[in-house]
C-alpha positions in Angstrom: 5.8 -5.4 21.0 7.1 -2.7 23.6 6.8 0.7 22.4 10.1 2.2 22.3 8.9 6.1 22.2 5.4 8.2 22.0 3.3 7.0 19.2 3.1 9.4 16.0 -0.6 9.6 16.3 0.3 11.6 19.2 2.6 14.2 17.9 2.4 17.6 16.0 3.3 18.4 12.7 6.6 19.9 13.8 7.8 17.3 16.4 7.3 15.0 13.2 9.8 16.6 11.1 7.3 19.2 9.2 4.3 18.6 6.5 6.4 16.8 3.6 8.3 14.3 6.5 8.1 10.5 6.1 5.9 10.0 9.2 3.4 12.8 8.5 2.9 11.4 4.8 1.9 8.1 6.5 -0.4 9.3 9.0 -2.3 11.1 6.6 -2.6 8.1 4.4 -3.7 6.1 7.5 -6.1 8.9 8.3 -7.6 8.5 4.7 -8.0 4.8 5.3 -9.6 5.0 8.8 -12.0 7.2 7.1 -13.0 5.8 4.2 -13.0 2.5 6.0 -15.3 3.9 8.6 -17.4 4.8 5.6 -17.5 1.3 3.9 -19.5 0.1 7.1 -22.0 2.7 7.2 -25.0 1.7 7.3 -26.6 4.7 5.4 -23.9 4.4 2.0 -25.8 4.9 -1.4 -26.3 1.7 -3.2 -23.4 1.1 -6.0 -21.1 3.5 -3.9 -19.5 0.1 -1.7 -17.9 -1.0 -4.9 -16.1 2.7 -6.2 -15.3 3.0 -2.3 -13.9 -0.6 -2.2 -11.9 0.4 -5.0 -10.4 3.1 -3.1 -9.4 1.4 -0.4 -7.6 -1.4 -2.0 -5.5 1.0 -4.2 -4.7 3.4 -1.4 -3.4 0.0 1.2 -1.3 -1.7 -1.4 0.3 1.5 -3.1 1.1 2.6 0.3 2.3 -0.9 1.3 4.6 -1.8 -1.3 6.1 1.9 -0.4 6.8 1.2 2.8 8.6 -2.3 2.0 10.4 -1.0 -0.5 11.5 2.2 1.5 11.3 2.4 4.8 11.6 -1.2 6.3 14.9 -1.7 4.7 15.7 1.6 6.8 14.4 0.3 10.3 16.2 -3.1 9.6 19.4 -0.5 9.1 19.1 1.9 11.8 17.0 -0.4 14.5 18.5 -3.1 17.1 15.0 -4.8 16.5 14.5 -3.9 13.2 14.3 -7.3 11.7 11.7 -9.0 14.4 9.2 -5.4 14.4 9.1 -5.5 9.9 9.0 -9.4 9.7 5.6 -8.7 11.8 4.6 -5.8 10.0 5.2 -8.0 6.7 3.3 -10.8 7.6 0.2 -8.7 8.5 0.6 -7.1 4.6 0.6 -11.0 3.4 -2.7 -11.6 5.7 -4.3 -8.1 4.3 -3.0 -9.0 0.8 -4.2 -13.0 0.7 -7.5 -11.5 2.3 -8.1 -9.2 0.0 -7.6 -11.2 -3.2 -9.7 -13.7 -2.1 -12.2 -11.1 -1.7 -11.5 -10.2 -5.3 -11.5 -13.7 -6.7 -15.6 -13.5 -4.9 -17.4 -10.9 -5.9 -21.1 -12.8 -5.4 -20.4 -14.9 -2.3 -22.3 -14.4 0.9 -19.2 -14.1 3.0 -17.7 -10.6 1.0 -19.5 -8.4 3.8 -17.5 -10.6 6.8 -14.5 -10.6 4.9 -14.0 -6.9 4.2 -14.5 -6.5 7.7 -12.1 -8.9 8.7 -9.8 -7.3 6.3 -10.4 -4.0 8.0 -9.7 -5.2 11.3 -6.2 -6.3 9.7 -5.6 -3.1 8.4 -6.2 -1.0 11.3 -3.9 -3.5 13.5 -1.0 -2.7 11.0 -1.7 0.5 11.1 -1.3 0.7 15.4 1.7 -1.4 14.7 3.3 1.0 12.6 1.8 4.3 14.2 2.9 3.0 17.8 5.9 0.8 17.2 7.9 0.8 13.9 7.7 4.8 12.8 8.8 6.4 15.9 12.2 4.6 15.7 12.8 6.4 12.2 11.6 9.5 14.5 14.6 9.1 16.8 17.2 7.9 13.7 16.6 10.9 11.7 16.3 14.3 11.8 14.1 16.5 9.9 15.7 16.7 6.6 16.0 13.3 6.4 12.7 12.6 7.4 11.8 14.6 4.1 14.1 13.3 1.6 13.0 9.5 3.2 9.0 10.8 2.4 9.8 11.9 -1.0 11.4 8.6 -1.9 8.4 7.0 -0.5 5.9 9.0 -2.2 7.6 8.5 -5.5 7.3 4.8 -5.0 3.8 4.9 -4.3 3.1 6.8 -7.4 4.2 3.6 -9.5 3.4 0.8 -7.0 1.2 -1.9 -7.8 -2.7 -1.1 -6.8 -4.4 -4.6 -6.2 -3.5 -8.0 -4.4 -0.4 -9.9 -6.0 0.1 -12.7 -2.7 2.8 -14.2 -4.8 4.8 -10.9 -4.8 7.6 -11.0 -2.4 7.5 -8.7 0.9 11.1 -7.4 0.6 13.7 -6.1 -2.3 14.9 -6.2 -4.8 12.2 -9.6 -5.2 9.2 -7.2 -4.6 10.0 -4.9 -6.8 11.6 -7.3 -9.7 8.0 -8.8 -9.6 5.7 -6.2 -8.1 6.5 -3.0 -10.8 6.0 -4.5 -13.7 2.5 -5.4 -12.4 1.8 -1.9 -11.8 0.7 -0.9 -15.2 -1.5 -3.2 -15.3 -3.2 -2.8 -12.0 -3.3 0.8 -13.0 -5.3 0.3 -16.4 -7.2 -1.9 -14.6 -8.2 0.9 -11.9 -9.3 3.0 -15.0 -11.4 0.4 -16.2 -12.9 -1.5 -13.2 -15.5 -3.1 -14.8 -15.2 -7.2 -14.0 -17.1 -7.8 -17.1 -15.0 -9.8 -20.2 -15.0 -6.7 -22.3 -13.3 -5.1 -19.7 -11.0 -7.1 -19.0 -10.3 -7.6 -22.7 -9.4 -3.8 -22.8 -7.3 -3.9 -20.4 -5.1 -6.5 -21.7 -5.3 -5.1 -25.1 -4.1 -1.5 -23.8 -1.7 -3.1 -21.7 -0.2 -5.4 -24.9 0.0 -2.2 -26.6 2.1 -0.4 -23.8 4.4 -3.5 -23.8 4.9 -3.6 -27.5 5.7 0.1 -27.4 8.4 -0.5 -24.5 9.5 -3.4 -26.9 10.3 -0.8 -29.7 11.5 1.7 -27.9 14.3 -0.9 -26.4 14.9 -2.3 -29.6 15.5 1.4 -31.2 18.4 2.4 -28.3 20.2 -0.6 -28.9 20.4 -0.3 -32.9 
């Protein structure tokens, strides 16, 4: 990839298009991730605090992932000569990240977890370059700063409902991501307020989640009688 203007990471607030804009919101999540990655690999973290730190991670890169698929790549595609080449990359790193990171889930007791999340963080932070340096500035020259706001409040509102955890079968572009991904979501979500792996827990989970269906059921049935 050629860079086509200055990276993000290299810009003010202001020459971003102001606090609230698309490309500040995502360098801020990035920021979070460098940082809590960094802190997954110290060497001086309490015992027990890998797993709730783990935790944040994965909910953090796949909220913010399905976001930008479902937002802002169909934009670039739009507005961007090379569009279609720079988010077909950027999408097949998310596969990688997402594939790795189940797997990683699917393991909890083998020997190789420790390699593997580091692996996986080396994905992420590539994506993240990619992005930072490649893919956001062209929505920097595209759009002014307005738009840049209304484009990071559509994002952010998709994040708030996206799914949390690794789904590889999930597809990486609309509508297919979103047909199969949201209704996912809830699920993940009860499942981040009760992370135990344990059966109980995972008994719970389903059981709440049953519930929540069956109300949704109802409240269908109800508006069409």
């Amino acid at each position: 990839m050629t860079a086509p203007a200055v990276s993000i990471s290299d810009q003010d607030a202001d020459a971003l298009g102001g606090d609230d804009s698309i490309l500040m919101r995502q360098r801020r999540d990035h920021a979070r991730l460098d940082a809590m990655m960094n802190r997954c690999l110290s060497e001086d973290l309490p015992p027990g605090e890998l797993d709730a730190l783990w935790l944040d991670v994965v909910q953090l890169v796949f909220s913010h992932a399905f976001a930008e698929e479902t937002v802002l790549w169909p934009l670039l595609r739009r507005v961007s000569p090379d569009g279609e080449e720079l988010t077909r990359q950027v999408e097949e790193e998310h596969q990688a990240i997402n594939e790795l990171i189940a797997r990683i889930e699917r393991s909890p007791g083998d020997p190789r977890r420790a390699e593997w999340i580091r692996e996986a963080f080396a994905l992420i932070r590539q994506d993240i370059r990619d992005e930072e340096d490649e893919l956001l500035p062209r929505l920097r020259t595209a759009f002014d700063d307005r738009k840049l706001r209304r484009i990071g409040a559509a994002w952010e509102a998709v994040r708030a409902t996206a799914p949390t955890r690794p789904h590889p079968g999930v597809p990486r572009r609309p509508p297919g991501n979103a047909l199969r991904g949201v209704p996912l979501s809830a699920f993940d979500r009860l499942r981040d307020l009760a992370p135990g792996s344990g059966p109980t827990a995972r008994r719970a989970s389903l059981a709440v989640t049953g519930a929540l269906v069956a109300a949704a059921v109802v409240r269908a049935a109800r508006r069409r009688g």
